[in-house]
KEVEX-13342 format. One record per residue (C-alpha): residue in three letters; x, y, z. Coordinates in steps of 0.02 Angstrom, whole numbers, plus 32768, in hexadecimal, padded with zeros to 4 digits. Example, Ala and Ser with C-alpha at 12.3 -4.5 7.8 and 13.67 -1.06 7.14 Angstrom:
2
+------+------+------+------+
| resn |    X |    Y |    Z |
+------+------+------+------+
|  ala | 8267 | 7F1F | 8186 |
|  ser | 82AC | 7FCB | 8165 |
+------+------+------+------+
//
This chain:
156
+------+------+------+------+
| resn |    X |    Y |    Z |
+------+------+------+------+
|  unk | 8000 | 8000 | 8000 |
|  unk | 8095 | 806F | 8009 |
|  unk | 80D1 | 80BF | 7F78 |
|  unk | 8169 | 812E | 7F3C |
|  unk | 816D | 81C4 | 7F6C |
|  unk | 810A | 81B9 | 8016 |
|  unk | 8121 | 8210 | 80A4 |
|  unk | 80F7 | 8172 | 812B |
|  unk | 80E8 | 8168 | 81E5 |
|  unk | 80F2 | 80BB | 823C |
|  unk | 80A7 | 80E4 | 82F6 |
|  unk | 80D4 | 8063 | 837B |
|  unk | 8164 | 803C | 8315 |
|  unk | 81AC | 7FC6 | 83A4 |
|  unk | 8264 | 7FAA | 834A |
|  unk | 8232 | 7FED | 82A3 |
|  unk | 8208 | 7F55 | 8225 |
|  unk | 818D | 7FBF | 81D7 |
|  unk | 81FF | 8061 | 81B8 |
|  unk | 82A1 | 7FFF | 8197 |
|  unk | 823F | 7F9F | 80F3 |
|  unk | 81F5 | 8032 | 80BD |
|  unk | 829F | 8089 | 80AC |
|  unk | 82F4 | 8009 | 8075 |
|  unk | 826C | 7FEE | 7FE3 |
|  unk | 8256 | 80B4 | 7FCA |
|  unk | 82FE | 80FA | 800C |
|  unk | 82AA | 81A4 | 7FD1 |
|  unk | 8219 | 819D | 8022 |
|  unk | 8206 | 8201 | 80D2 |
|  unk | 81E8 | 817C | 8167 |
|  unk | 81C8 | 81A5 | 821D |
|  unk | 819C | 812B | 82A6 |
|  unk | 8161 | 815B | 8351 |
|  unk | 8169 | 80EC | 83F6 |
|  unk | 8143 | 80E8 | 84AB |
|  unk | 81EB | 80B6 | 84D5 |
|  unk | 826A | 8147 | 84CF |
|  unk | 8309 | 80A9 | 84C6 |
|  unk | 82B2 | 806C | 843F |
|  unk | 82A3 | 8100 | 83D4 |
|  unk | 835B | 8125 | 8407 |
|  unk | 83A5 | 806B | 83C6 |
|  unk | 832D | 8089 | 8318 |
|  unk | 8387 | 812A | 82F3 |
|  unk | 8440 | 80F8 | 8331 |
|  unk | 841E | 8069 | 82B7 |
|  unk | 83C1 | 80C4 | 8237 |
|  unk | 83DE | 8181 | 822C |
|  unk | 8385 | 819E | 818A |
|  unk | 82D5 | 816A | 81E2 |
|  unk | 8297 | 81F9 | 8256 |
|  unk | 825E | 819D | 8300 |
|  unk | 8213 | 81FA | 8385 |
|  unk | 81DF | 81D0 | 8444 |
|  unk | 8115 | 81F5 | 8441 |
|  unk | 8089 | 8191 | 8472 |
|  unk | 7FDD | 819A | 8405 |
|  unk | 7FB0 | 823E | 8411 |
|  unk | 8039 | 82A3 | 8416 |
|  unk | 806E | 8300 | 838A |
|  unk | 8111 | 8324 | 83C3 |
|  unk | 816A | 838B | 8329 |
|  unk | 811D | 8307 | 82B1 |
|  unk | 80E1 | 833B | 8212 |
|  unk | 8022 | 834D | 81E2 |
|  unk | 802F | 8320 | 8135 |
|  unk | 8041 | 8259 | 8109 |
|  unk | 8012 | 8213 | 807B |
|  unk | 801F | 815F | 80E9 |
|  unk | 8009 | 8121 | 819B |
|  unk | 8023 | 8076 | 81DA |
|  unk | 8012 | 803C | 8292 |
|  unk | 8033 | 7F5F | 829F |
|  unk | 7FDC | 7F04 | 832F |
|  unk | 7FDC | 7F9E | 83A2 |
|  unk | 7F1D | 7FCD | 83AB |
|  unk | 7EF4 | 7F46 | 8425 |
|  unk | 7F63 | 7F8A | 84B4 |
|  unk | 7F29 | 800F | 84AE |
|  unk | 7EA1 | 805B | 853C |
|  unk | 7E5F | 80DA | 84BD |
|  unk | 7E4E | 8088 | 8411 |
|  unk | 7DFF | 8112 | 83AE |
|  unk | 7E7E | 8187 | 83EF |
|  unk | 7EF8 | 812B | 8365 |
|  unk | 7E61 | 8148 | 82E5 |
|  unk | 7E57 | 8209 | 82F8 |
|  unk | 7F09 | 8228 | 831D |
|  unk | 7F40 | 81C3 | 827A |
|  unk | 7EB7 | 823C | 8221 |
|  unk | 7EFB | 82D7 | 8260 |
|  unk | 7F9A | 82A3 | 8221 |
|  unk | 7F83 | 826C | 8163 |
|  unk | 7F6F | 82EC | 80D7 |
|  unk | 7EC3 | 82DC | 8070 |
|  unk | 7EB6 | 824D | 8021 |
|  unk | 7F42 | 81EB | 8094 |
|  unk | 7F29 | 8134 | 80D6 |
|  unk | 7F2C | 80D8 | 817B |
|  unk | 7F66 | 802B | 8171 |
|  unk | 7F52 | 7FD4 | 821F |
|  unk | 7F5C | 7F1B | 8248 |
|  unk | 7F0B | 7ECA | 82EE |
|  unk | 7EC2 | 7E04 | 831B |
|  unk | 7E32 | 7DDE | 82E5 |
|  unk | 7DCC | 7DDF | 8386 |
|  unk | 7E18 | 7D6B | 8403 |
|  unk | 7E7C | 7CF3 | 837E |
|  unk | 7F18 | 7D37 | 83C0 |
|  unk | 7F32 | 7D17 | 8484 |
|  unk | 7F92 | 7DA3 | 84EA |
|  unk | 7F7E | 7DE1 | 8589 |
|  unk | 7FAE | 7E7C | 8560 |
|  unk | 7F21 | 7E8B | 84F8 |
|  unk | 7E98 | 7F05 | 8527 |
|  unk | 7E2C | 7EF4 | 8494 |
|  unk | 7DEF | 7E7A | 840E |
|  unk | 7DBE | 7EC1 | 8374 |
|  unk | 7D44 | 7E7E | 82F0 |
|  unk | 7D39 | 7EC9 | 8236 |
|  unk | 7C97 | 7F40 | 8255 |
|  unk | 7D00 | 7F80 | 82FD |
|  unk | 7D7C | 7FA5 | 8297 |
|  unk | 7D28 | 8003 | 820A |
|  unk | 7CC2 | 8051 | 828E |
|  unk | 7D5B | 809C | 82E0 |
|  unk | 7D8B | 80DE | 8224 |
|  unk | 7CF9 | 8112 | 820A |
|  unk | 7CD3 | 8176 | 82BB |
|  unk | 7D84 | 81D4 | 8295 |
|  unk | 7D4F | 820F | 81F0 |
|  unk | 7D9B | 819D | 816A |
|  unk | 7D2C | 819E | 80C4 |
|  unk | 7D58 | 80E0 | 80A8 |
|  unk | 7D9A | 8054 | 80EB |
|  unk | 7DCB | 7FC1 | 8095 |
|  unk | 7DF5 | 7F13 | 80DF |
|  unk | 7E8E | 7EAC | 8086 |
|  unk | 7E7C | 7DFA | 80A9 |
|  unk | 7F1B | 7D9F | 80B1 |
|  unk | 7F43 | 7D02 | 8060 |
|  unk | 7F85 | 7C51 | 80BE |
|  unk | 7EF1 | 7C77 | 8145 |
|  unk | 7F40 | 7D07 | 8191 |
|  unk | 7E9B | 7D61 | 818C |
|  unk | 7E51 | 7CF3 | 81F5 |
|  unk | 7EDC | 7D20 | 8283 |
|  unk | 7EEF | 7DE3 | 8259 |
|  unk | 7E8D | 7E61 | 821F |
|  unk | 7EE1 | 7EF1 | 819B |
|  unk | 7E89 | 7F65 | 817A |
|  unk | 7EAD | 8003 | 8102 |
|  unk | 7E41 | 80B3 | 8129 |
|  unk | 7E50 | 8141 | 80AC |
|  unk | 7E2E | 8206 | 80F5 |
+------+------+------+------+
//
């Protein structure tokens, strides 16, 4: 769903799979992951210095930009106490027109118990849809995965 050019943003990064592929695919696009943990963020940019990595949590804007074209956030929505806060703040962030890719289990087919939420597909349009997003499009994955995770593209 990326594509050249794009200015992306991976939030809840964790140790940066998302941004290092994306630069190593498109060294010309812009990345920038954010994180809750500040070591983290610190041990992305030491290794990568070309990927801008910041120390925020969802919600803050910190001195990120408000004009993606593409934001992706990977099995982070069900930690998280305030779900549609990712929704709106990934909305205030993308230009017109930009996307939100997110990933999460499909309801409860993923054990954790650091999981606060299980998500089905009409929570998770609902949440795009409660934020503002014009569409949202579900990608099913092949091999079965979508029956384990749901992905889930929203465009503003």
């Amino acid at each position: 769903e990326v594509k050249k050019g794009d200015k992306c943003l991976d939030v809840g990064c964790g140790v940066g799979v998302f941004t290092k592929m994306i630069k190593a695919i498109y060294p010309e696009n812009e990345v920038w992951g954010t994180d809750i943990s500040g070591q983290v963020c610190k041990d992305n940019t030491h290794e990568n210095p070309y990927i801008n990595y910041r120390n925020l949590v969802v919600g803050e804007k910190g001195d990120l930009p408000n004009d993606f074209d593409f934001i992706f956030s990977g099995e982070l929505l069900e930690h998280l106490d305030n779900p549609e806060d990712l929704f709106t703040y990934s909305y205030s962030l993308l230009k017109d027109g930009g996307r939100f890719l997110i990933t999460t289990p499909h309801t409860d087919r993923i054990k954790s118990n650091e999981h606060v939420w299980e998500f089905d597909h009409e929570d998770v349009e609902k949440l795009f849809l409660q934020a503002g997003f014009k569409r949202v499009r579900f990608i099913y994955l092949e091999n079965g995965e979508h029956m384990l995770v749901i992905v889930a593209l929203g465009i503003k």
